[in-house]
C-alpha positions in Angstrom: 110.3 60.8 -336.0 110.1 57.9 -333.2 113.1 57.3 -333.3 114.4 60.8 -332.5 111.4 60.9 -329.4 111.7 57.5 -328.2 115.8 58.3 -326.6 114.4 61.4 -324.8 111.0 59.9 -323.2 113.3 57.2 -322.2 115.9 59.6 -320.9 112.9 62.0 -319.1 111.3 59.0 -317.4 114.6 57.5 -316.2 115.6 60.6 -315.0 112.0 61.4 -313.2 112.4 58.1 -311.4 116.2 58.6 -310.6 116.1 62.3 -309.1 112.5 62.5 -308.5 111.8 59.4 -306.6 114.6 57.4 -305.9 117.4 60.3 -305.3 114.6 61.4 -302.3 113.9 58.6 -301.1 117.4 57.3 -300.7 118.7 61.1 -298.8 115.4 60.8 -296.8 115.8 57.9 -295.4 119.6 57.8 -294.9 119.4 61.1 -293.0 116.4 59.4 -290.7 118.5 56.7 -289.9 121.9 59.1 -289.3 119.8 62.1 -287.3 116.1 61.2 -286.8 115.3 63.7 -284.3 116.6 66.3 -287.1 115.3 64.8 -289.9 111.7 64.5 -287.9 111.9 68.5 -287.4 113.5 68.8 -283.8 110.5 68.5 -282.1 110.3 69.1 -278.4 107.7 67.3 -276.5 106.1 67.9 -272.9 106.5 65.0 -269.9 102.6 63.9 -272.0 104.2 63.1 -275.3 102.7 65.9 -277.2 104.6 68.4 -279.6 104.7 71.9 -277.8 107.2 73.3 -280.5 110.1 72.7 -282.8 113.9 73.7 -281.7 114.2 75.5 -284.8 110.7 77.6 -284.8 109.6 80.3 -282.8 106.8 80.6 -280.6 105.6 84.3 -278.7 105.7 84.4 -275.4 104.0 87.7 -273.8 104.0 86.4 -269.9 106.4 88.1 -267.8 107.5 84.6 -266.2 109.2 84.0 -269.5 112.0 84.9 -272.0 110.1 87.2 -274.6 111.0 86.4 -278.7 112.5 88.9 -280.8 109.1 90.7 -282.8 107.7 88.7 -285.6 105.9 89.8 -288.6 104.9 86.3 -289.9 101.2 86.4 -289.9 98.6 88.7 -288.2 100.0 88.0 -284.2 103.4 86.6 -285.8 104.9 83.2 -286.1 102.9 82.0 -288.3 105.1 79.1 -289.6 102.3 78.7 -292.4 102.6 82.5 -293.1 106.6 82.9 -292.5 107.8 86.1 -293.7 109.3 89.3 -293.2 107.3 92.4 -292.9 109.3 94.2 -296.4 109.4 97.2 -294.8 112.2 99.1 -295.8 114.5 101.5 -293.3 112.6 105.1 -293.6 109.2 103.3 -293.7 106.6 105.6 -291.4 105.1 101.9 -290.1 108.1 100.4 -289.2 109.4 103.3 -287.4 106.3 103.5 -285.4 106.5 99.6 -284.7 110.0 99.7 -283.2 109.5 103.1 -281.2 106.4 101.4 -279.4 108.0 98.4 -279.0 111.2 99.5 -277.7 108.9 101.9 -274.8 107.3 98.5 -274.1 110.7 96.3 -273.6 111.4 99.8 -271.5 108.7 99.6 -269.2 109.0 96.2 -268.6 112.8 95.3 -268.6 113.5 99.2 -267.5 115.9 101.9 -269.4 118.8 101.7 -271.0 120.0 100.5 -274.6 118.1 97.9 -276.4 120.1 95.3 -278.9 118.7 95.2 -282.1 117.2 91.8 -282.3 114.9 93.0 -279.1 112.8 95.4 -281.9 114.2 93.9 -284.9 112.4 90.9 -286.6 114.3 88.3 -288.7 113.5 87.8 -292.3 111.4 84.8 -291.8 109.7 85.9 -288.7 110.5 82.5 -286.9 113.4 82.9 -285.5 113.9 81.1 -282.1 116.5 82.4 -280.8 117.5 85.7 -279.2 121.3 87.3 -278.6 122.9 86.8 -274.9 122.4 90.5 -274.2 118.9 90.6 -275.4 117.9 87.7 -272.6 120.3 89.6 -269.8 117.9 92.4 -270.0 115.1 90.3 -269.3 116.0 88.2 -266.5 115.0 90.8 -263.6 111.6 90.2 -265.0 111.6 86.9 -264.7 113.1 86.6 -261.6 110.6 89.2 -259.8 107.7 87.2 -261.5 108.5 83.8 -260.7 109.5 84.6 -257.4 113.4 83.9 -257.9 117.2 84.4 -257.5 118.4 86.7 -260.9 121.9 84.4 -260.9 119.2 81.1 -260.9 117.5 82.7 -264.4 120.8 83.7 -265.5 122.2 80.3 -265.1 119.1 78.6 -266.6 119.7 81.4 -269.8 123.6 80.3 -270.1 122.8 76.3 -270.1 120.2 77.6 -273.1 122.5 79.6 -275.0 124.5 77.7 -277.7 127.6 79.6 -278.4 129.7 79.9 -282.2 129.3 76.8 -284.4 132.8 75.0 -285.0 133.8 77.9 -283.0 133.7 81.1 -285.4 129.9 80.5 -287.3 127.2 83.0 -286.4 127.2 84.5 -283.4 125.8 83.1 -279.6 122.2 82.7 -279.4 119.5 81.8 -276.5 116.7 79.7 -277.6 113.4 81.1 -276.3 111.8 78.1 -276.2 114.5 75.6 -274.4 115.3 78.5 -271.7 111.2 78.9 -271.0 110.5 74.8 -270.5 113.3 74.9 -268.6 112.5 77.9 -266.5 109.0 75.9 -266.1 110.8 72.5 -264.9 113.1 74.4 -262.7 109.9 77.1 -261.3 106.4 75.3 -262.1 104.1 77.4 -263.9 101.7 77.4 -260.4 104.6 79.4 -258.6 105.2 81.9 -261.4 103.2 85.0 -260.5 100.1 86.4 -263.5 
């Protein structure tokens, strides 16, 4: 009988310590040496050296001075990163319907009328996207302008440097990441001139 167990204990702890440990280990730290600031997370970090976010996590923004995320429904006020999820809420669900309606009036009352793209009252499926469509950022940047006390084309260039366009040129679709535009609306209008 040992010597029909003995071959596969072998076999199950060389295998443990090939794709377990060393297999990790070795992708780990080749891809920290080839892209630390990816492998690390994409961290972004204030003028201090502290972490104020990740590149690829969203945060909420609710001032007026800044670019607003798409809705989240990752935890109880969203983006959650240790809750990230979508809310499961299917298309004729009364909740859902509600959600969008009052947050669509909302973006209306604040960015004024007109037609809405869908990731401005639609939430991703982890609920931590960063990033919001072009069009969704154009509505806002009246907003912003009027509350930090500037031009419209000075936000709108600030939102085109943020907004990454296709990937190799025909993957996904362009995208403005709410977190990048918003430090740099900061660095380019301090927080002390941006009216409440």
């Amino acid at each position: 009988m040992w010597s029909h167990l003995r071959p596969a204990i072998v076999s199950m702890v060389f295998f443990t310590l090939l794709l377990g440990i060393a297999y990790p280990l070795g992708v780990t730290g080749l891809s920290q040496a080839m892209f630390p600031a990816q492998a690390g997370g994409s961290l972004i970090r204030n003028q201090a050296g502290e972490i104020i976010g990740s590149e690829w996590i969203g945060q909420i923004f609710k001032d007026d001075a800044y670019l607003r995320p798409r809705p989240s429904a990752a935890g109880k006020d969203g983006y959650d990163a240790a809750n990230s999820s979508g809310s499961n809420f299917g298309p004729l669900n009364e909740d859902l319907a509600t959600r969008i309606k009052t947050d669509a009036e909302a973006i209306r009352a604040a960015d004024g009328a007109g037609p809405l793209p869908a990731d401005a009252v639609q939430a991703s499926g982890s609920g931590l996207d960063p990033h919001i469509s072009p069009e969704n950022a154009a509505r806002q940047i009246e907003r912003i302008a009027r509350t930090r006390g500037a031009q419209p084309a000075e936000v709108a260039e600030i939102i085109a440097q943020n907004t990454q366009g296709y990937l190799l040129g025909f993957i996904g679709r362009p995208r403005v990441n709410v977190l990048t535009a918003n430090l740099a609306l900061d660095a380019r209008y301090p927080k002390a001139q941006a009216k409440p």
